[in-house]
MARPA-451513 format. One line per field, with one value per residue (C-alpha): x, y, z; chain; residue number from 1. Coordinates in Angstrom, 3 decimals. Example, Ala and Ser with C-alpha at 12.3 -4.5 7.8 and 13.67 -1.06 7.14 Angstrom:
<rs>
east <- (12.300 | 13.670)
north <- (-4.500 | -1.060)
up <- (7.800 | 7.140)
unit <- (A | A)
pos <- (1 | 2)
</rs>
This chain:
<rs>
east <- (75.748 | 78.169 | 80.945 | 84.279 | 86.035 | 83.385 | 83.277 | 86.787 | 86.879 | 84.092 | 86.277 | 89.358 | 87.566 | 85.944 | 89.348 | 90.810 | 87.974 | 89.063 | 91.641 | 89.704 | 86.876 | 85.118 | 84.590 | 80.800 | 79.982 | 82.627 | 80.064 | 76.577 | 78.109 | 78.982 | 75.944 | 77.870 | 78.812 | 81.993 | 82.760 | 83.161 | 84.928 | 87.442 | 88.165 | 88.031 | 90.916 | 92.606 | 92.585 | 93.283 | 96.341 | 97.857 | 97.312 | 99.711 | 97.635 | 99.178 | 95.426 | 96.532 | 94.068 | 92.671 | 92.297 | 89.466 | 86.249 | 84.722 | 87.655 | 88.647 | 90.937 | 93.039 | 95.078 | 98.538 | 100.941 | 103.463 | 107.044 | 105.932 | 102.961 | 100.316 | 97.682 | 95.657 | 91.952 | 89.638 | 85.648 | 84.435 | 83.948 | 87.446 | 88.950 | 87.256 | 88.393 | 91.952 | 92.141 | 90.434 | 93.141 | 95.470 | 94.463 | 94.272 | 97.230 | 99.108 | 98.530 | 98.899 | 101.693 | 103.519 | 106.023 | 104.485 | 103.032 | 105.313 | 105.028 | 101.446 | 100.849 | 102.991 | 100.492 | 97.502 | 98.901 | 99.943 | 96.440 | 94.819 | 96.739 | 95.900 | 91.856 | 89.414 | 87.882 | 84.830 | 86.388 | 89.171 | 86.553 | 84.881 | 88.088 | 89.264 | 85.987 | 87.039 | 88.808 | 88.999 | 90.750 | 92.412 | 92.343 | 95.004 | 95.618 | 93.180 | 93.256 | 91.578 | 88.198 | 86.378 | 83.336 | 80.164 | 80.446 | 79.812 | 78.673 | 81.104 | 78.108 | 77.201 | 80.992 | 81.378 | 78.023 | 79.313 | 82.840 | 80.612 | 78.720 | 81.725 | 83.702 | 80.764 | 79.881 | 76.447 | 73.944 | 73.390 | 69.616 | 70.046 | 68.479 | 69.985 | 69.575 | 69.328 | 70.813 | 68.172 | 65.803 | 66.511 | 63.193 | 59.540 | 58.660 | 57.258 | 57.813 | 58.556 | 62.135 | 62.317 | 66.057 | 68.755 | 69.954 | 73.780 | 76.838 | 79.257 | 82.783 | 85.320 | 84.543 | 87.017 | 88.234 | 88.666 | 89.322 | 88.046 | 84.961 | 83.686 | 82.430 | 80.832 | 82.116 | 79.537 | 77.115 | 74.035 | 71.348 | 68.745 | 70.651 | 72.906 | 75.809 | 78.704 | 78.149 | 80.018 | 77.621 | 78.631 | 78.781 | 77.202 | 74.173 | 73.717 | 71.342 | 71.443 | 68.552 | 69.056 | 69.246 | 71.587 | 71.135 | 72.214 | 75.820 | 77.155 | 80.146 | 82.123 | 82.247 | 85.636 | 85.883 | 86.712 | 90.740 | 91.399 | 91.905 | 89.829 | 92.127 | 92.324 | 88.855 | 87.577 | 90.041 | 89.425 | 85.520 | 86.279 | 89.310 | 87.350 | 90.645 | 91.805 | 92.993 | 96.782 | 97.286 | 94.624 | 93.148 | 94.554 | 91.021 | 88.223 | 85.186 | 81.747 | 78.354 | 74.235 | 72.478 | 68.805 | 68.834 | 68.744 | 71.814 | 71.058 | 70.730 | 73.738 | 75.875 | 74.127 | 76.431 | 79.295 | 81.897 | 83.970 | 83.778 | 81.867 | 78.263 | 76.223 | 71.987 | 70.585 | 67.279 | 64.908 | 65.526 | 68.890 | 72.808 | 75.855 | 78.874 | 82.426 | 84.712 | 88.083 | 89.475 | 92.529 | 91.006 | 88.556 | 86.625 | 86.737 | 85.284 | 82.222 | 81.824 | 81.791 | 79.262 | 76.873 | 77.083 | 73.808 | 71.726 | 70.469 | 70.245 | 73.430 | 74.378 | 77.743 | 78.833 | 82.908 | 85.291 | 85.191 | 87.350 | 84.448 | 82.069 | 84.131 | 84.707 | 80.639 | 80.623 | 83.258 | 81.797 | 78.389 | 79.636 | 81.527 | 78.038 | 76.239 | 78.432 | 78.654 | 75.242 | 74.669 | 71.721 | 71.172 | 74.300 | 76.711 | 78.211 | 78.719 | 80.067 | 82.742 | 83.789)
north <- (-32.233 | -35.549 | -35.614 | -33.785 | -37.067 | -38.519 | -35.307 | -34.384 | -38.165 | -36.920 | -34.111 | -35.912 | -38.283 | -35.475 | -33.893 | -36.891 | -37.985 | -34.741 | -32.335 | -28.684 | -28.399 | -24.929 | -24.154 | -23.450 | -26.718 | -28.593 | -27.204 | -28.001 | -31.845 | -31.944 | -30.130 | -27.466 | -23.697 | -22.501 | -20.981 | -24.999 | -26.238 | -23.907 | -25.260 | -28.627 | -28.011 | -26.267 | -29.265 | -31.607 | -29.473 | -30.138 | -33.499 | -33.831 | -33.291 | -30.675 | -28.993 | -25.517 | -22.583 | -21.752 | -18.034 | -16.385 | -15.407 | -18.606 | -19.647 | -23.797 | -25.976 | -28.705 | -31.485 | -31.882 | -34.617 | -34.061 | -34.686 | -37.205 | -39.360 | -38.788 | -41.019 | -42.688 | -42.791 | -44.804 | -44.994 | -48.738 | -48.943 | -48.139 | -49.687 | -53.796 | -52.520 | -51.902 | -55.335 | -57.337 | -55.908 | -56.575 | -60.365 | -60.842 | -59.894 | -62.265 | -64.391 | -62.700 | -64.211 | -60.801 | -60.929 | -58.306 | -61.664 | -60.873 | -57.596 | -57.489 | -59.713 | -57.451 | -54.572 | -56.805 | -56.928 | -53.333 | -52.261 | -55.005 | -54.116 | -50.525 | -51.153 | -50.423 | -54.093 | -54.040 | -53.578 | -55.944 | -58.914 | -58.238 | -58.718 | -61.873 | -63.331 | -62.726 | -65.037 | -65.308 | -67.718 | -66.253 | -68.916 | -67.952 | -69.105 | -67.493 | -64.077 | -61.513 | -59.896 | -56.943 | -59.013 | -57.902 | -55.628 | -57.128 | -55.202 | -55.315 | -55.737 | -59.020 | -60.259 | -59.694 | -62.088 | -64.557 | -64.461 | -64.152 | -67.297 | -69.421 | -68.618 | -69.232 | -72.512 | -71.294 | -72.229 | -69.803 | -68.647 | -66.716 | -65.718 | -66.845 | -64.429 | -66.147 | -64.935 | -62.807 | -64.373 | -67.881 | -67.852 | -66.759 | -63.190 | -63.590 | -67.221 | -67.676 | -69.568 | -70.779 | -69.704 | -72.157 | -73.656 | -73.896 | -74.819 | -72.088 | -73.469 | -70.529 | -67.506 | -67.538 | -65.106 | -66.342 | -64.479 | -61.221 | -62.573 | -63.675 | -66.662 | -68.560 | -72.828 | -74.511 | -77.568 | -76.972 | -79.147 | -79.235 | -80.775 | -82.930 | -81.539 | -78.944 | -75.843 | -72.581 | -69.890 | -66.122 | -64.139 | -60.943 | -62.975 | -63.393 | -61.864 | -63.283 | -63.721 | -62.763 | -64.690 | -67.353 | -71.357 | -73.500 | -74.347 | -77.005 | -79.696 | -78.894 | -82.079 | -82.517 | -80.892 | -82.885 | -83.264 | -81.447 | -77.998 | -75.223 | -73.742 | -77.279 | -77.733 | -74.493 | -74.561 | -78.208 | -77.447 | -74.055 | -75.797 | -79.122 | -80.855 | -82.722 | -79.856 | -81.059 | -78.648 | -76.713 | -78.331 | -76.414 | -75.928 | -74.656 | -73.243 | -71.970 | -72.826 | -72.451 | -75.987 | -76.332 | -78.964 | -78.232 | -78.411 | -81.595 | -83.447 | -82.313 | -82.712 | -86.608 | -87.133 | -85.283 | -83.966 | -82.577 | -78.719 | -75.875 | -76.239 | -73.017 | -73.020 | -70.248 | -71.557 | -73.976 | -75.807 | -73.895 | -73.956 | -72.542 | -75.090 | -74.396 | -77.557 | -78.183 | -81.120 | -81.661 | -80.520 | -78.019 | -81.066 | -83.197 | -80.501 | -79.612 | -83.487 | -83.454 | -81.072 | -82.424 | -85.636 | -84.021 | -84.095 | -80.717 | -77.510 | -75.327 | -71.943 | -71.396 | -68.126 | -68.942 | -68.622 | -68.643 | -71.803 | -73.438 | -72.373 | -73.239 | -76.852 | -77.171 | -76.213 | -79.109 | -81.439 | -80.623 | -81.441 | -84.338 | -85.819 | -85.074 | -86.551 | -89.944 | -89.561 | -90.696 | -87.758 | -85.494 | -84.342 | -86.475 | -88.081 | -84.070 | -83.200 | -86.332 | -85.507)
up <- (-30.392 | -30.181 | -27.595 | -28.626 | -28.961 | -31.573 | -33.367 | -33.899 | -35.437 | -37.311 | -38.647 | -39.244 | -41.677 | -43.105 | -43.998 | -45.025 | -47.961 | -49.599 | -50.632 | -49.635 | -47.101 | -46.392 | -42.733 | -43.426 | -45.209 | -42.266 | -40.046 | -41.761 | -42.439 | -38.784 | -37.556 | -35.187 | -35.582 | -37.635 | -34.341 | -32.977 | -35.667 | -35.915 | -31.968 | -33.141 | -35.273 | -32.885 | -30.907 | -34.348 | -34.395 | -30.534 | -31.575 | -34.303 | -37.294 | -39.883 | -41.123 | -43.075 | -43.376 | -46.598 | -47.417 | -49.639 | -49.097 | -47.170 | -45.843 | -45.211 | -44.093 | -45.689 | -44.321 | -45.185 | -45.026 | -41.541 | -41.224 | -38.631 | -38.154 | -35.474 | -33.664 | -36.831 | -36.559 | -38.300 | -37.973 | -38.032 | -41.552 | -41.771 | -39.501 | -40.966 | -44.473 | -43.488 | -41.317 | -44.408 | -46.911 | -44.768 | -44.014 | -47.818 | -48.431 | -46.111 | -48.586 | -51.772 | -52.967 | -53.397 | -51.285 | -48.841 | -46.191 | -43.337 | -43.677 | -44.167 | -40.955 | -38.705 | -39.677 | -38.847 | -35.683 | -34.775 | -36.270 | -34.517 | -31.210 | -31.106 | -31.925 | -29.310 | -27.910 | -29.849 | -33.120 | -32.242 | -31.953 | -35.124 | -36.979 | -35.199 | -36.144 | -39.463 | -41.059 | -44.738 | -47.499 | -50.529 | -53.221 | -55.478 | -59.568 | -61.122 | -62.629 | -60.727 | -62.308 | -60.846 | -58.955 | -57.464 | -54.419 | -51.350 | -47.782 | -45.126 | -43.289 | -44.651 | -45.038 | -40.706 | -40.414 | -42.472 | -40.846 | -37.072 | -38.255 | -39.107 | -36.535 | -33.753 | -35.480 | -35.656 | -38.478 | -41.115 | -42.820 | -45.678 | -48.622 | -52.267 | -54.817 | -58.361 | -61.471 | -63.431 | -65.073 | -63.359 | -61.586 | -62.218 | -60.768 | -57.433 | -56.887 | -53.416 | -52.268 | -48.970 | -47.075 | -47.220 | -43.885 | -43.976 | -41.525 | -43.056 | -42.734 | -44.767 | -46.215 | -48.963 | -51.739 | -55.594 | -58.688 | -57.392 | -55.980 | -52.504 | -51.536 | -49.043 | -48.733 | -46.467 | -45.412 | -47.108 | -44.468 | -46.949 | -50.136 | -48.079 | -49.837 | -49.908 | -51.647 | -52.363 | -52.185 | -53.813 | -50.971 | -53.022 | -53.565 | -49.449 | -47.366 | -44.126 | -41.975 | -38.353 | -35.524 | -36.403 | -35.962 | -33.541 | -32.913 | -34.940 | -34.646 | -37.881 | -40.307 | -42.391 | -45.286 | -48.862 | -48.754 | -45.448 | -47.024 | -47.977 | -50.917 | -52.520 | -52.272 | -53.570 | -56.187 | -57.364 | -58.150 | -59.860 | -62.025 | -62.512 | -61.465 | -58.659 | -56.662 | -58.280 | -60.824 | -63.335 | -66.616 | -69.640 | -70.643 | -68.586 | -69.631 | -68.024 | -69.147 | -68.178 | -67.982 | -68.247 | -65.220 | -61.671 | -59.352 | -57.486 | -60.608 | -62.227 | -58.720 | -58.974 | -62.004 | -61.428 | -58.592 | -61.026 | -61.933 | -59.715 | -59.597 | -58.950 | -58.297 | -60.662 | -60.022 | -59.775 | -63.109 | -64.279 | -63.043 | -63.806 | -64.485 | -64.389 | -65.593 | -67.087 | -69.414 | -71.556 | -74.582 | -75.541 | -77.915 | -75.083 | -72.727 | -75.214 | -75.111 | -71.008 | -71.216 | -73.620 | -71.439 | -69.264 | -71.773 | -71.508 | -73.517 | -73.232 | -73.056 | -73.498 | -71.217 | -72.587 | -73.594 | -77.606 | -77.616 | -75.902 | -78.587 | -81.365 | -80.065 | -79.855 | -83.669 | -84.106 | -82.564 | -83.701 | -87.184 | -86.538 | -84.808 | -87.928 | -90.090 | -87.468 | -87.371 | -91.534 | -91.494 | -94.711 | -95.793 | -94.638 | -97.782 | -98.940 | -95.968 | -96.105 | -99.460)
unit <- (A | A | A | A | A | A | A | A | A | A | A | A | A | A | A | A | A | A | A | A | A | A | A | A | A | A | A | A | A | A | A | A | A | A | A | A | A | A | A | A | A | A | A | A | A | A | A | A | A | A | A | A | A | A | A | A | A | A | A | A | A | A | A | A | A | A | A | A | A | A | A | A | A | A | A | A | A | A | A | A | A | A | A | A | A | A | A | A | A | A | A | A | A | A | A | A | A | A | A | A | A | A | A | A | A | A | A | A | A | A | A | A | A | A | A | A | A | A | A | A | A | A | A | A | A | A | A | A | A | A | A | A | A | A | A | A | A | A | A | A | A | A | A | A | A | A | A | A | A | A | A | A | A | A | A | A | A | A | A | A | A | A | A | A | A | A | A | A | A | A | A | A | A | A | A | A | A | A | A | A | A | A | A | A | A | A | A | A | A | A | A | A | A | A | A | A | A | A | A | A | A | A | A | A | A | A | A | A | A | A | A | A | A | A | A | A | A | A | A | A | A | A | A | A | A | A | A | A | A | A | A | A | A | A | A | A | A | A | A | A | A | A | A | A | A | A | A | A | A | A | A | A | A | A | A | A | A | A | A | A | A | A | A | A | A | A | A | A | A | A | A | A | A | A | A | A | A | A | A | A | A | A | A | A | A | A | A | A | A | A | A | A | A | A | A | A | A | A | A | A | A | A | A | A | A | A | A | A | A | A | A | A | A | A | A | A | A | A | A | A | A | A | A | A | A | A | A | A | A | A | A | A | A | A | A)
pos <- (1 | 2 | 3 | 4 | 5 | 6 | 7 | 8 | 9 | 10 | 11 | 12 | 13 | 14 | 15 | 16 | 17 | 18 | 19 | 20 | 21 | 22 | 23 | 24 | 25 | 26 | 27 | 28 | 29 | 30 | 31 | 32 | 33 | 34 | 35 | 36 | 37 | 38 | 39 | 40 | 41 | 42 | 43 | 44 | 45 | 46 | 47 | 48 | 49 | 50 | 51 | 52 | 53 | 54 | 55 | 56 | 57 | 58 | 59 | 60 | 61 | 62 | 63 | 64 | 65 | 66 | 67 | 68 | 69 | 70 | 71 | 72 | 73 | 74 | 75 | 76 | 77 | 78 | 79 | 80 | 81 | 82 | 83 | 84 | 85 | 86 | 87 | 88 | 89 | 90 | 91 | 92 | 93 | 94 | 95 | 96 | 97 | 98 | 99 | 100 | 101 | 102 | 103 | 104 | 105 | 106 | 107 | 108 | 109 | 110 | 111 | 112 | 113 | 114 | 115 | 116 | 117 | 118 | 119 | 120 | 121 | 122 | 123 | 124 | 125 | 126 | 127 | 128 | 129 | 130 | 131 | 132 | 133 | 134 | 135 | 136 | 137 | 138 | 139 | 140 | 141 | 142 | 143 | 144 | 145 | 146 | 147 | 148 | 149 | 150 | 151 | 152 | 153 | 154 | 155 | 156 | 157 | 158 | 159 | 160 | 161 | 162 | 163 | 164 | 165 | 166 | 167 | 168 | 169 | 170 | 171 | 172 | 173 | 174 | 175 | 176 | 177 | 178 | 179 | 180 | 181 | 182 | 183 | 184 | 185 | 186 | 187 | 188 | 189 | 190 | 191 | 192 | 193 | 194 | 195 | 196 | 197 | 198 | 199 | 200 | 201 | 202 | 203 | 204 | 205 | 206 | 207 | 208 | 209 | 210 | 211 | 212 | 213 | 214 | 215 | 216 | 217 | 218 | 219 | 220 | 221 | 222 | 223 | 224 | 225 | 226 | 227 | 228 | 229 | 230 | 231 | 232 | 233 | 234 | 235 | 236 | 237 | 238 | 239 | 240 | 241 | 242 | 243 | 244 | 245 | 246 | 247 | 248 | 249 | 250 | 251 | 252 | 253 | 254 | 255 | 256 | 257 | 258 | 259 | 260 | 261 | 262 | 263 | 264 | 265 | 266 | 267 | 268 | 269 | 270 | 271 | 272 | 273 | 274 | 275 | 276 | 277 | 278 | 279 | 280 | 281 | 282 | 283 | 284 | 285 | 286 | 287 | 288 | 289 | 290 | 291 | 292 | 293 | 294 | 295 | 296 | 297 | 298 | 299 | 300 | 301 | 302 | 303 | 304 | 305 | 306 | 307 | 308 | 309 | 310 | 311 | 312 | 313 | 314 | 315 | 316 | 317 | 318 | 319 | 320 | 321 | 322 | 323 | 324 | 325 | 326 | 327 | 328 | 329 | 330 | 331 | 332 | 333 | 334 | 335)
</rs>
C-alpha cells in the first residue's frame, strides 16, 4: 500500500479528473479497502477540500468547488504542464505576461526541489505571427530532455522520424548529432533550433518527430546564432524573409532533392529533411508568380502541399513557359 501522503494525492487527482466517483471503484483504482478511502477523505476534508457524499446504492464522493481555496496538489505530469502553459504565455501577446509570470513564480516557489529543477531547465521560445494550427502531440517526456539538453549544453542523439513514405521500409538512418540551442514554439507546433555536427549547418528539427537517445553528448561552447535572436531567426526561415516583416505570399512545397543540396542554393525559406532524396520547403516572395518561379529554380519535381494560390500560379506560369517556349500550340494559344 503507498504512504498516506502519496495516496491521498492519489485521490485528490482522482476526484478532480471527474465529476462522480463511486467509493468501490475509488478503491479498486487506488488498490485499498472502501473502509481506507473513506479515511482518506476524512483527512481530504481537515485539509480544506469540500468532497460531498453521494447517496444511492454504491455510494461516492464528489468534489465541489469551496468558498476558499486549499493547498493545490499536482502529480508531476501536472505540475510541468501547468509551468509550460504558463511560460508560453508570458509571451503570448495577450495581455496576460505579467500576470502569467507572477504565477510561474508562486507555482514555481511552492514546488518540491525536484520538480522545481525540471522546470528551470525548461526554457522555451514562443515565435509569434503565425496562426496557430492544432500540431502533432508531443511527450512531456521528450520536451524536458530537449529543454535538459539545451540548458546543460550537452550534445543531443536522437532519432529523426521522416514523413511517411520519405524513406524505403527498413532502411537504416544513423542518429543525428546536434548542439540544441532553443526549444521554441511556432504556429502550434514544437520545435527544436540547433547545430546539426554532421551537416555543418543549423537546423530546426520538429520536436514530435524526436526520440532522443540517452546518455547525452559532451558539453559544448554555444556558437552564435544567425542575427543574435532566436524569434528572428526561426521566424525568418519559416516566412522566407529577412526576419523584418513577413512576405505577403508564402507557400509550402515537397522537393525531390535532398536537404543539403537545396540549403547549397538557398538560405531563404525553412528547409525540412523528409528523407534521403526529399524535403519540405517553406518560402515567401512578393508575388504568388514570382514564388512558383523561386521554386521551380531547383530544378526538381514539385509537390505543391499549398495553398491554392500557389497552385494556381504554377498553372500560370506553366502556360506562359509554353507559350515562351514556341512548342505546339503556341501561335493558338497567343491568339
Amino acid at each position: 500500500m503507498p504512504k498516506t501522503s502519496a495516496r491521498l494525492l492519489a485521490l485528490l487527482s482522482l476526484l478532480q479528473s471527474r465529476r462522480d466517483w463511486p467509493g468501490a471503484l475509488l478503491a479498486d483504482r487506488l488498490g485499498i479497502s472502501p473502509r481506507t478511502v473513506r479515511r482518506d477523505v476524512d483527512r481530504l476534508r481537515e485539509l480544506g477540500y469540500p468532497i460531498a457524499a453521494i447517496k444511492g446504492p454504491d455510494g461516492g464522493y464528489r468534489l465541489d468547488a469551496g468558498k476558499e481555496l486549499p493547498p493545490l496538489l499536482f502529480d508531476d505530469d501536472q505540475a510541468v504542464a501547468l509551468a509550460v502553459a504558463l511560460h508560453l504565455a508570458t509571451t503570448s501577446g495577450a495581455g496576460i505576461e505579467e500576470a502569467a509570470a507572477r504565477a510561474l513564480t508562486t507555482v514555481r516557489q511552492v514546488m518540491p526541489a525536484r520538480l522545481r529543477h525540471r522546470i528551470d531547465m525548461l526554457e522555451v521560445t514562443a515565435v509569434p505571427g503565425a496562426e496557430v494550427r492544432p500540431g502533432p502531440q508531443v511527450g512531456s517526456a521528450v520536451l524536458m530532455t530537449l529543454g535538459a539538453a539545451v540548458h546543460a549544453r550537452e550534445v543531443l542523439r536522437f532519432d529523426y522520424a521522416s514523413a511517411a513514405g520519405a524513406q524505403p521500409d527498413g532502411a537504416l538512418v544513423p542518429p543525428r548529432r546536434v548542439e540544441p540551442h532553443h526549444l521554441v514554439t511556432w504556429s502550434g507546433r514544437w520545435y527544436l533550433v540547433g547545430w546539426d555536427l554532421d551537416r555543418g549547418d543549423w537546423r530546426i528539427f520538429r520536436a514530435d518527430r524526436i526520440t532522443p537517445r540517452i546518455p547525452t553528448g559532451p558539453r559544448f561552447d554555444p556558437r552564435a546564432l544567425p542575427g543574435g535572436e532566436v524569434a528572428a531567426f526561426v521566424a525568418s526561415r519559416f516566412q522566407g524573409s529577412d526576419g523584418t516583416g513577413g512576405w505577403p505570399c508564402r507557400g509550402e512545397v515537397i522537393l525531390d532533392l535532398p536537404a543539403a543540396v537545396v540549403l547549397e542554393f538557398t538560405r531563404e525559406g525553412l528547409v525540412e529533411e523528409l528523407g534521403a532524396d526529399r524535403c519540405r520547403m517553406v518560402l515567401g516572395s512578393w508575388s504568388w508568380p514570382a514564388l512558383a518561379a523561386a521554386f521551380c529554380r531547383f530544378d526538381a519535381d514539385i509537390e505543391v502541399v499549398g495553398p491554392p494560390a500557389l497552385q494556381e500560379a504554377f498553372a500560370r506560369l506553366a502556360r506562359r513557359c509554353a507559350e515562351a517556349s514556341g512548342g505546339p500550340g503556341a501561335d493558338q494559344r497567343r491568339s
